[in-house]
C-alpha positions in Angstrom: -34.7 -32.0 19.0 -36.1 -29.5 16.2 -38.8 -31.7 14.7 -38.9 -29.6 11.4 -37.4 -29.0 8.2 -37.1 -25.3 6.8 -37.6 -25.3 3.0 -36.1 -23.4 0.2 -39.4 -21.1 -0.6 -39.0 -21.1 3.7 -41.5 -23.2 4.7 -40.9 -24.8 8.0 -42.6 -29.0 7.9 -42.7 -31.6 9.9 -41.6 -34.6 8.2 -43.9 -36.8 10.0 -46.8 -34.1 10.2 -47.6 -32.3 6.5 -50.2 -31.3 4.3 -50.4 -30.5 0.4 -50.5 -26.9 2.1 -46.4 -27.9 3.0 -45.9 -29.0 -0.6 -44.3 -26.4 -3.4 -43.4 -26.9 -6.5 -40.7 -24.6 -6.3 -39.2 -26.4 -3.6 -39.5 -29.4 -5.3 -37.7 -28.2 -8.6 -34.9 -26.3 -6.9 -34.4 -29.3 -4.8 -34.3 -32.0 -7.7 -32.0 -30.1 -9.6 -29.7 -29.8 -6.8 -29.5 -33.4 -6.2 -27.5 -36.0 -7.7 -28.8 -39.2 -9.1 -27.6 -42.6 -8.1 -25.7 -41.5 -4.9 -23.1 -39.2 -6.5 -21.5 -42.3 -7.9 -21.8 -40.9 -11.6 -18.8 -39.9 -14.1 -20.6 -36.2 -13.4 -23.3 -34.0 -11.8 -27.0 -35.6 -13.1 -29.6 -34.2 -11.5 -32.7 -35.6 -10.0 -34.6 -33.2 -11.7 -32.9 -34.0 -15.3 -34.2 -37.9 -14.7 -37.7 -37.0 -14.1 -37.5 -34.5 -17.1 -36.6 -37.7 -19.4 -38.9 -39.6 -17.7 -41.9 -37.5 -18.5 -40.8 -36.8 -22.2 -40.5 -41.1 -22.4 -44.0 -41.4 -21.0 -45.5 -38.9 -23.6 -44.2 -40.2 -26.2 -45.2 -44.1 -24.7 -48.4 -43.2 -24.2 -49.3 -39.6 -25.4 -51.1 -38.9 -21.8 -50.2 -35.3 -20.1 -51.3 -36.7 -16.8 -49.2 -39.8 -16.8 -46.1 -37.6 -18.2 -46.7 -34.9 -15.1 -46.8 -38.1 -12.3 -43.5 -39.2 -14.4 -42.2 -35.8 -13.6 -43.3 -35.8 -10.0 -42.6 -39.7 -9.2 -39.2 -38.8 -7.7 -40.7 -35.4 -5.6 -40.8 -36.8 -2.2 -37.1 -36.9 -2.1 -37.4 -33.4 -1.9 -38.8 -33.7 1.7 -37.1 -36.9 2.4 -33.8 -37.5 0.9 -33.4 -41.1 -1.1 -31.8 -44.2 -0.2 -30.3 -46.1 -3.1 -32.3 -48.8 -4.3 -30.6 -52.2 -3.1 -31.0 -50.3 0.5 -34.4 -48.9 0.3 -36.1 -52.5 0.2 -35.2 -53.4 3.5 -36.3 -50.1 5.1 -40.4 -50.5 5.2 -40.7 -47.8 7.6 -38.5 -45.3 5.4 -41.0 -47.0 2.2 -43.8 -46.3 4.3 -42.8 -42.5 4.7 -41.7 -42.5 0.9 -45.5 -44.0 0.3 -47.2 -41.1 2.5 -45.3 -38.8 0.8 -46.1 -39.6 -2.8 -49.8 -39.5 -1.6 -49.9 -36.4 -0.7 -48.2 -35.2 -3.3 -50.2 -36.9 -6.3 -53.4 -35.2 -4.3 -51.7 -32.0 -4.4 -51.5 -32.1 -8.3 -54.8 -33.7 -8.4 -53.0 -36.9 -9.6 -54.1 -39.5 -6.9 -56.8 -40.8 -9.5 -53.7 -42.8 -10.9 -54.7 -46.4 -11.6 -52.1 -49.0 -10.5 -51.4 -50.0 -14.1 -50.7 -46.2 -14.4 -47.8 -46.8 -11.5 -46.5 -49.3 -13.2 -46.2 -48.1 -16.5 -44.3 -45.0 -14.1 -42.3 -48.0 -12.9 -41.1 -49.5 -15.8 -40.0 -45.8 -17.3 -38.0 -45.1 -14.3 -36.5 -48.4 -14.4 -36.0 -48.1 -18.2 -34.5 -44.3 -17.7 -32.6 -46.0 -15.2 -30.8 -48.9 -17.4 -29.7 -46.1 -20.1 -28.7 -43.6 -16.9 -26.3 -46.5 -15.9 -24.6 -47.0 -19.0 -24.3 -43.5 -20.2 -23.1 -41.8 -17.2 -21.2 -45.1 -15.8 -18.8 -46.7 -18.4 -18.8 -50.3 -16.9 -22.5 -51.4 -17.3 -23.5 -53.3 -20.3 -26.1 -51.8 -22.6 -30.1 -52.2 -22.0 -31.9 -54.1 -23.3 -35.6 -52.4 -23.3 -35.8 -49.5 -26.2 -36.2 -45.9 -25.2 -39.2 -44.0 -27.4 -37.2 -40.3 -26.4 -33.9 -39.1 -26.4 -32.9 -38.5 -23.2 -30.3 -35.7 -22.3 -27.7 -36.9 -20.4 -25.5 -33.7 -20.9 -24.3 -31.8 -17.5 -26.6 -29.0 -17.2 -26.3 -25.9 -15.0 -29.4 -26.2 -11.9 -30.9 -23.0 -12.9 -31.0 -24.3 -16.1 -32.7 -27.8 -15.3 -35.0 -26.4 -12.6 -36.5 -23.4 -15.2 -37.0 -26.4 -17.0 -38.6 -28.3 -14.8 -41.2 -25.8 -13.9 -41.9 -24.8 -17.2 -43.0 -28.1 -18.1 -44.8 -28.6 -14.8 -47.3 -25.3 -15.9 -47.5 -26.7 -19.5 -48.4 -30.4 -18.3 -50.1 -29.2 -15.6 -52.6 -27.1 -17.2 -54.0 -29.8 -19.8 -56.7 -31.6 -18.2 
């Protein structure tokens, strides 16, 4: 069996064998804004890459740190590489966690992120789960509204790929080149 994954920018990696070298950030845009959020199971097409987009514009205005809203941008990018699993699945799959956790490393040390405190990765956490309670309820008329308060004003609008990815890139270079 063909160990290895080909990639859009055509990179060939093995999932269990990568570098930051393997990692792109043009793969990882085109790939987020070609995946659905939440399984599919939506009212319409929200991309991966339009959650991390609201997740980064939340964290800057939270916390007015660049770095923190670049990891918020990036904290789903292993999915690129990986796929996800919904949530109440992923918990009892340690070894696909522990793939997931490799993953992100590599990645935050590819965007010179792995300097991240834990009490940054939480307050990453608690946006995505935030992001995720007003994701629910917006694009899936039978959940009850959050509780927690949003600082930003997310877009939930369907949005072309090509659209979302430019997007997603353009604020990668911005946040990206603030240090």
């Amino acid at each position: 069996m063909n160990p290895y994954m080909h990639t859009y920018t055509g990179k060939k990696i093995n999932p269990f064998a990568f570098t930051k070298d393997d990692i792109d950030i043009k793969d990882i845009a085109h790939a987020l804004s070609l995946l659905c959020r939440g399984g599919g199971h939506l009212k319409m097409f929200y991309s991966v890459a339009q959650h991390s987009l609201n997740c980064a514009q939340e964290a800057f205005l939270r916390y007015q740190d660049s770095r923190l809203s670049l990891a918020c941008l990036l904290h789903d990018a292993s999915e690129v590489y990986i796929s996800d699993i919904i949530r109440p699945l992923k918990q009892h799959l340690k070894l696909y966690e522990d793939i997931e956790s490799q993953w992100m490393k590599v990645i935050f040390e590819k965007y010179e992120l792995s300097e991240l405190k834990d009490e940054d990765l939480l307050k990453i956490k608690r946006i995505d789960d935030d992001m995720l309670a007003y994701e629910l309820y917006t694009l899936m008329e039978h959940q009850s509204k959050p509780s927690c308060l949003l600082k930003s004003q997310p877009c939930f609008a369907e949005r072309h790929h090509h659209d979302v990815e430019k997007e997603f890139l353009e604020l990668f270079e911005r946040l990206s080149n603030i240090k």
